[in-house]
C-alpha positions as CSV (number, residue, x, y, z in Angstrom):
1,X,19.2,13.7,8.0
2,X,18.8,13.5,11.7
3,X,18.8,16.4,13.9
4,X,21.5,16.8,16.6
5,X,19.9,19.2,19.4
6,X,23.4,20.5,21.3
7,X,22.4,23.8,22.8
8,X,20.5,22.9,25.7
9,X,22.4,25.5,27.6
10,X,20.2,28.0,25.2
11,X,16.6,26.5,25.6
12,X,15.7,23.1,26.3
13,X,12.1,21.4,25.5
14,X,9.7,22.0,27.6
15,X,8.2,18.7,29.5
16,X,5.4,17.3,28.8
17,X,4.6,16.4,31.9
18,X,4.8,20.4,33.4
19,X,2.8,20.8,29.8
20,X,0.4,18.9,30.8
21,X,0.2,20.3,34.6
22,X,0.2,23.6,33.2
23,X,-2.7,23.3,30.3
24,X,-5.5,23.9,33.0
25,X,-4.6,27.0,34.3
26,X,-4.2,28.2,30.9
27,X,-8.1,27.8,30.2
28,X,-10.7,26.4,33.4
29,X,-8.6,27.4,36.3
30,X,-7.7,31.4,35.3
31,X,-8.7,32.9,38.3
32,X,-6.5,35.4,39.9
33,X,-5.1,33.7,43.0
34,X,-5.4,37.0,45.1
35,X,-8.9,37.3,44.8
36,X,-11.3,35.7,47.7
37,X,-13.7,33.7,45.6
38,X,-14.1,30.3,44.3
39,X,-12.0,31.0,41.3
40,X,-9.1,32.0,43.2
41,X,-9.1,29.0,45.2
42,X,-7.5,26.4,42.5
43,X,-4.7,28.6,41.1
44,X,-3.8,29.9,45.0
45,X,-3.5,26.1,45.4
46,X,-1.5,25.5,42.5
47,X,1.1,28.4,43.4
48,X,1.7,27.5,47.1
49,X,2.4,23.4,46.1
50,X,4.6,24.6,42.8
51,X,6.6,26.8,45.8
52,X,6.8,23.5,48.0
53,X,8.2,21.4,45.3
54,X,10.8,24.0,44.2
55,X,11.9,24.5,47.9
56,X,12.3,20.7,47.9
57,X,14.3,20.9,45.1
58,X,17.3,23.4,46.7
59,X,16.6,22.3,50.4
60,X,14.7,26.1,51.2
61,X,11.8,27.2,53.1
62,X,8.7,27.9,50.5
63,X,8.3,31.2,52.5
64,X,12.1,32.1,51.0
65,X,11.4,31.9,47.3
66,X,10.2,35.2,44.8
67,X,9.0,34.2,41.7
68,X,10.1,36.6,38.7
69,X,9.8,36.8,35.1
70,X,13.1,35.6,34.5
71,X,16.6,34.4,36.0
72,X,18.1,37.8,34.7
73,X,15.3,39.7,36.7
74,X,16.2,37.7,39.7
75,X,20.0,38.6,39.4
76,X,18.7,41.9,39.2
77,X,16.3,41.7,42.2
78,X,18.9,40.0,44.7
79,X,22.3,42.5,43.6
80,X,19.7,45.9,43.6
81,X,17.1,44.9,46.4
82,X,20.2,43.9,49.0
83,X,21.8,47.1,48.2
84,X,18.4,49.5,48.7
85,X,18.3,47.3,52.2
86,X,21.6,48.5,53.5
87,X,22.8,51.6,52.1
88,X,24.2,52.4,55.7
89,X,26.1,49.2,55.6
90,X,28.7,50.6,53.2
91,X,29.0,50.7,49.2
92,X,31.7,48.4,48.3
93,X,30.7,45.1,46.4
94,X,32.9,42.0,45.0
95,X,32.4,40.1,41.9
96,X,34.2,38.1,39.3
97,X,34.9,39.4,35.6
98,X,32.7,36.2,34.0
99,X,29.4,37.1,35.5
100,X,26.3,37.2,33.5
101,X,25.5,39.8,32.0
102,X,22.6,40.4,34.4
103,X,25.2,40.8,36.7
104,X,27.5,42.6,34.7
105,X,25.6,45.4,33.7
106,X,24.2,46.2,36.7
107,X,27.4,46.3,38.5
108,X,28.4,48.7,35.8
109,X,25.2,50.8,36.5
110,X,26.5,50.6,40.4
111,X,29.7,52.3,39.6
112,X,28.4,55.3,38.1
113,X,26.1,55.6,41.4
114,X,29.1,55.9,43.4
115,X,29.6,52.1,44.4
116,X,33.4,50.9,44.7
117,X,33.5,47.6,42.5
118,X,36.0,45.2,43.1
119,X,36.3,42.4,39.7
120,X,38.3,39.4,40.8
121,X,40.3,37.9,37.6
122,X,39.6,34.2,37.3
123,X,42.3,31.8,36.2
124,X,42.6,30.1,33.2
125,X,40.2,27.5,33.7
126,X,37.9,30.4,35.0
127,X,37.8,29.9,38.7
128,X,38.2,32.3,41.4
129,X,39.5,31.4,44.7
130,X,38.2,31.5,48.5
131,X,41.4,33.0,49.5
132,X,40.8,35.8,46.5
133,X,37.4,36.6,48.2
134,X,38.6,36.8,51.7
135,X,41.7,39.6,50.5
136,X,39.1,41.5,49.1
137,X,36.6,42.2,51.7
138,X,37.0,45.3,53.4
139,X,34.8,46.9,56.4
140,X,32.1,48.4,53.7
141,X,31.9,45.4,52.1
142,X,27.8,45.0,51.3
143,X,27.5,42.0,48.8
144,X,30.2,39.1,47.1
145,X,28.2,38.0,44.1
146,X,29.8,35.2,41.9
147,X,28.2,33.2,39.3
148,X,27.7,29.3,40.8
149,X,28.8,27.9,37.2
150,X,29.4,29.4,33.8
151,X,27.3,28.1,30.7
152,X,29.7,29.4,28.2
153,X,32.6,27.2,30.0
154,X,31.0,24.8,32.1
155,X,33.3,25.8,35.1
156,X,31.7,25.5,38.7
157,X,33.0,27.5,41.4
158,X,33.7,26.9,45.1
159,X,30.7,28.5,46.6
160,X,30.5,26.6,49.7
161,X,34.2,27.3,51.1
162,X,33.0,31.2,49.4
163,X,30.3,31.0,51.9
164,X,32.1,29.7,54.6
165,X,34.5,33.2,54.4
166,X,31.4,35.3,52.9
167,X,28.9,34.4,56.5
168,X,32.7,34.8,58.7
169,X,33.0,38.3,57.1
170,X,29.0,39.3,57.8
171,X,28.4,39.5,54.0
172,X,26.0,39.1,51.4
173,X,26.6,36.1,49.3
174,X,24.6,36.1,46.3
175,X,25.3,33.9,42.9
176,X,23.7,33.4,39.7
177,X,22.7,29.8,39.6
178,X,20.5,29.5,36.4
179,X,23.1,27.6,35.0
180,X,23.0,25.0,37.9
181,X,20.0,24.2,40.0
182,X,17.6,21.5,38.3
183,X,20.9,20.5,36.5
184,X,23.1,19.1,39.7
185,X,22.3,19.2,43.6
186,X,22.1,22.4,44.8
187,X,21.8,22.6,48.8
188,X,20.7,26.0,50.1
189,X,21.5,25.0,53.7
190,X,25.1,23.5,53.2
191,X,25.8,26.4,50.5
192,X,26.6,29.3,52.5
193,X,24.3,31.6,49.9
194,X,21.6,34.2,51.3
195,X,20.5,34.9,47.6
196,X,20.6,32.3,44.3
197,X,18.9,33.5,41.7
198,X,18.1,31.0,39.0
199,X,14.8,29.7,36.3
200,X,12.9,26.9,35.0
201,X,14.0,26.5,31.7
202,X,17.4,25.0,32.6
203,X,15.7,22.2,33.9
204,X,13.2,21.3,31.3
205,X,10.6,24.0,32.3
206,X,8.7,27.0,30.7
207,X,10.5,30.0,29.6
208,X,9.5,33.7,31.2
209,X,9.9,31.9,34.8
210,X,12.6,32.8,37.5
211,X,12.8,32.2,41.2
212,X,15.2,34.0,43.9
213,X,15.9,32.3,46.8
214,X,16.4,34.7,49.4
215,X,17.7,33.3,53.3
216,X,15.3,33.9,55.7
217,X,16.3,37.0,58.1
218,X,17.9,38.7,54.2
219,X,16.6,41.9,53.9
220,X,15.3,42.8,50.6
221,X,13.7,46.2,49.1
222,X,11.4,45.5,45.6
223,X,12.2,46.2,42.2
224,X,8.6,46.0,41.1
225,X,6.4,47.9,43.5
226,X,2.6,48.3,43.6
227,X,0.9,45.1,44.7
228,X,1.1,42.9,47.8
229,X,2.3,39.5,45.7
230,X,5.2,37.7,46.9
231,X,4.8,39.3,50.4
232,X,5.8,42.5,48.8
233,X,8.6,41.9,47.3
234,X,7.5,41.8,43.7
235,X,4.4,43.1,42.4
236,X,2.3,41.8,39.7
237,X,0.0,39.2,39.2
238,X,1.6,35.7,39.4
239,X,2.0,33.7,36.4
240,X,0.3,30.9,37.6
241,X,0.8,28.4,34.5
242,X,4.1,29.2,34.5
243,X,4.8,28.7,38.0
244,X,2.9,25.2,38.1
245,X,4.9,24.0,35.0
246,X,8.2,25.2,37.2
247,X,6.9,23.5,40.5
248,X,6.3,20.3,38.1
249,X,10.1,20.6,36.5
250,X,11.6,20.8,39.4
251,X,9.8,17.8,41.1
252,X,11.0,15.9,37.9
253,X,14.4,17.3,38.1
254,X,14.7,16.4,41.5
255,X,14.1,12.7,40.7
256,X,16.6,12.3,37.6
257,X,19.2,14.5,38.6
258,X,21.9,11.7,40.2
259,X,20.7,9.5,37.0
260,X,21.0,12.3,34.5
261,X,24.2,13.8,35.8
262,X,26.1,10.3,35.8
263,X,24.7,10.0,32.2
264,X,25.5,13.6,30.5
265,X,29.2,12.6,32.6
266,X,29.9,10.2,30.4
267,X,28.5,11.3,27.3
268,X,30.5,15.1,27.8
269,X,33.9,13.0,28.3
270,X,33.2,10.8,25.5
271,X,32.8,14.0,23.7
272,X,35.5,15.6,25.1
273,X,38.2,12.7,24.5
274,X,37.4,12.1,21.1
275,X,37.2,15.5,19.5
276,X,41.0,16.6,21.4
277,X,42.7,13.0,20.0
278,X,40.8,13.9,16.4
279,X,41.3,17.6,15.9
280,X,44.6,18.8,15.7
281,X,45.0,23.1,17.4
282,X,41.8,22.4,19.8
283,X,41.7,23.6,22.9
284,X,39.5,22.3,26.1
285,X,38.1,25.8,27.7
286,X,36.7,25.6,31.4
287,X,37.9,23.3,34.1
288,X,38.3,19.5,33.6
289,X,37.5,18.7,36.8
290,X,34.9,20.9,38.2
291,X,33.1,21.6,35.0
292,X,29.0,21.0,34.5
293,X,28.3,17.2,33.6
294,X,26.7,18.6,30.5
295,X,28.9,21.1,28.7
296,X,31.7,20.1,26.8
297,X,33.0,23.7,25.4
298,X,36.6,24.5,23.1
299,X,38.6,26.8,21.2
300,X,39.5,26.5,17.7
301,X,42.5,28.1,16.5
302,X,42.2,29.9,13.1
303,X,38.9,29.5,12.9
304,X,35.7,31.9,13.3
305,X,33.1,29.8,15.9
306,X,30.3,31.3,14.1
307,X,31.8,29.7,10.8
308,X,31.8,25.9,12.6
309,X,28.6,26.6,14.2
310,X,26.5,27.2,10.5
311,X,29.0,24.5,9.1
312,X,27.6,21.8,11.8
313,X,24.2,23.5,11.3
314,X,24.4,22.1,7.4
315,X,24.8,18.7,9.1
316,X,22.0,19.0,11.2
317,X,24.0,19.4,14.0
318,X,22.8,22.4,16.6
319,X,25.6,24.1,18.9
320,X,26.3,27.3,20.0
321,X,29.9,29.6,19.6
322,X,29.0,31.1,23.0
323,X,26.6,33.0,25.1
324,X,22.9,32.9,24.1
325,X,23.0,36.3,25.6
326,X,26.1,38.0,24.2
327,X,26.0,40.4,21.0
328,X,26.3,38.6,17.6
329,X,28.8,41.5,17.0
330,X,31.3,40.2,19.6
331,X,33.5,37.9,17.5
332,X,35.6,37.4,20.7
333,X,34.0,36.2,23.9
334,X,34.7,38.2,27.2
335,X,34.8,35.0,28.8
336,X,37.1,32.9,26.8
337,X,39.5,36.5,26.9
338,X,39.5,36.6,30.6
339,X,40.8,33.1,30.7
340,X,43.3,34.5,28.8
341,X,43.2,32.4,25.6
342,X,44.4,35.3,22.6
343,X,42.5,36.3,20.2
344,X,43.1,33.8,17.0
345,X,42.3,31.2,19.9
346,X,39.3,32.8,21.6
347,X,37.4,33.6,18.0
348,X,37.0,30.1,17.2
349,X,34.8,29.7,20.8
350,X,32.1,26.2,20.0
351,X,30.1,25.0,22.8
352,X,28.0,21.7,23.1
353,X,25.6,21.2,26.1
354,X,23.9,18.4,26.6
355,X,20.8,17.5,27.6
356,X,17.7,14.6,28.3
357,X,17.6,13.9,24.2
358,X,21.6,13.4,23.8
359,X,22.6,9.7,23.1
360,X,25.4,8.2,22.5
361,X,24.7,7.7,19.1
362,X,24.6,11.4,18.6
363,X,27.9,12.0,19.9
364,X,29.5,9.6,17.9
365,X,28.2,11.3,14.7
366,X,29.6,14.8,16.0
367,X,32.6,13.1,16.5
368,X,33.0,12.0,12.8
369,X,31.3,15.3,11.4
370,X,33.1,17.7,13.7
371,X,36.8,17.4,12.0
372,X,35.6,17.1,8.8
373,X,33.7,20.6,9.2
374,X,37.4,21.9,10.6
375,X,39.3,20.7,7.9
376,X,37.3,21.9,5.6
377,X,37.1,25.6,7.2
378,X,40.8,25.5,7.5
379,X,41.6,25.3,4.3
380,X,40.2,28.4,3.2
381,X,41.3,30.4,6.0
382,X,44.1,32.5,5.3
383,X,45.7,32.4,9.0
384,X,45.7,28.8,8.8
385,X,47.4,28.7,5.1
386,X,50.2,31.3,6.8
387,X,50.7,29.1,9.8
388,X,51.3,25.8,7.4
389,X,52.8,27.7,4.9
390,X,55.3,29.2,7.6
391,X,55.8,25.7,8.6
392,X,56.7,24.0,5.6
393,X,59.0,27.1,4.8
């Protein structure tokens, strides 16, 4: 039985190509680049060309990117590190209610330090609006953070006309764009973002990698204090492998990306055509039109998404019912409820995500597995026998 791989959003392979670039800086080349001897000079090297080709990749200076563990670290660092900057600039911040939780949660820390939090509702396709930005900036307005695209829902946000208001209002604009960047064009310039925090795994990197990109002239206080790395603003020494093995990803990325995008395009609506003509109660979750090219994401009534997802699993088919990063105790996602689907809807949340391994062959067995593993479900689920039986009665 072949194995389906449809949870890129999750993890995705690493290449073999930033393998291979990494490999000697895991053994010869492990000098710390911060020392000033011959062994330093070959992973210093390494860094400052793995910062050049990830600048090339979102259109920044090199001199603007902080490398972190993570993209949830580098969520962290832009929302806490803008707001250590300008505590005399007021204490009132914006953001949407499906952020990340690496957003979320430290909004929620915020509150309790006396920030005012303004959580702008999204619509049902999970997009928020320029116009709802601009109404909510007041005087003390500090930082807008929304999320550039959700990976539970595929949706992608306006940020550019949100920067256009965000840089009108002298405002912080930060978003979480793990989700995007190394997946479609991402223009730092044209965006209207000071801060985008995102990693390398997205785009076929290492894990334990992040980047901020921070606009030149953003102030920024550290997180992680106690060394000079990253020109202060996050101490520790560099992980050089995995920054070479980013650097490498993204120089990749950047050359597939139109090719790749205009391929997972028409593989997602392929995806997404069939299985709403084929399964009967299926709902499309996200935006149609401004939606990742590689997420194809629904809602199941009367089913449990968890159920489907180990059903497929039994076919060899990998997907996800939500969030990597959400509890396996939620049975309801807190994105798919502030989209306002209800609850027998929302519980039966599947997402498939794409990715460089995905043919077309592969979608076209999900597409004949898929309502069989419904069916199936359905008929021992005792909504689903109520809602027939009600029906026929």
């Amino acid at each position: 039985m072949e194995t389906i791989y449809l949870d890129y959003i999750a993890a995705t392979p690493l290449s073999p190509e930033a393998y291979s670039a990494m490999t000697p800086f895991l053994s010869e080349h492990f000098g710390n680049p911060q020392s000033r001897h011959q062994y330093a000079a070959a992973p210093r090297k390494a860094l400052e060309n793995a910062r050049r080709q990830i600048a090339q990749l979102i259109n920044c200076e090199p001199r603007e990117l902080i490398f972190t563990a993570s993209g949830s670290e580098a969520n962290n660092l832009a929302i806490k590190g803008v707001l250590a900057a300008r505590q005399k600039k007021g204490r009132h911040i914006i953001t949407t209610n499906i952020e990340h939780y690496s957003v979320a949660h430290p909004f929620k820390h915020l509150e309790k330090e006396g920030y005012s939090v303004t959580c702008l509702a999204v619509d049902s396709r999970g997009r928020v609006t320029a116009t709802q930005v601009a109404e909510a900036i007041r005087d003390n307005t500090v930082l807008v953070s929304i999320l550039h695209a959700n990976n539970e829902i595929g949706t992608v946000q306006a940020i550019e006309e949100i920067g256009q208001i965000t840089q009108e209002a002298d405002v912080f604009f930060h978003t979480d764009a793990v989700a995007t960047i190394g997946v479609i064009p991402f223009d730092c310039e044209l965006s209207g973002i000071d801060l985008a925090a995102f990693a390398a795994q997205p785009f076929y990197g290492p894990k334990g990698i992040g980047c901020l990109y921070v606009r030149r002239g953003t102030r920024i206080s550290p997180l992680i204090e106690g060394g000079i790395q990253e020109a202060g603003r996050r101490a520790g020494t560099e992980n050089v492998p995995g920054i070479v093995g980013m650097g490498f990803a993204a120089f990749e990325a950047k050359k597939r990306m139109t090719r790749e995008v205009n391929r997972l395009t028409l593989l997602r609506d392929h995806l997404i055509d069939g299985l709403l003509k084929s399964v009967p109660l299926l709902h499309l979750t996200g935006s149609r039109e401004h939606r990742l090219p590689h997420i194809a994401s629904f809602a199941v009534e009367y089913l449990d998404g968890q159920a489907l997802v180990q059903a497929l699993e039994k076919h060899g088919i990998m997907a996800a019912s939500g969030s990597s990063c959400s509890s396996d105790a939620l049975k309801i996602s807190p994105v798919l409820s502030a989209i306002g689907l209800p609850g027998n809807v929302a519980q039966g949340g599947i997402v498939f995500s794409l990715g460089i391994g995905t043919t077309d062959a592969q979608i076209s067995s999900l597409l004949e597995i898929f309502p069989e593993c419904v069916e199936t479900l359905r008929q021992v689920s005792p909504l689903y026998k109520m809602r027939i039986g009600g029906q026929s009665g």
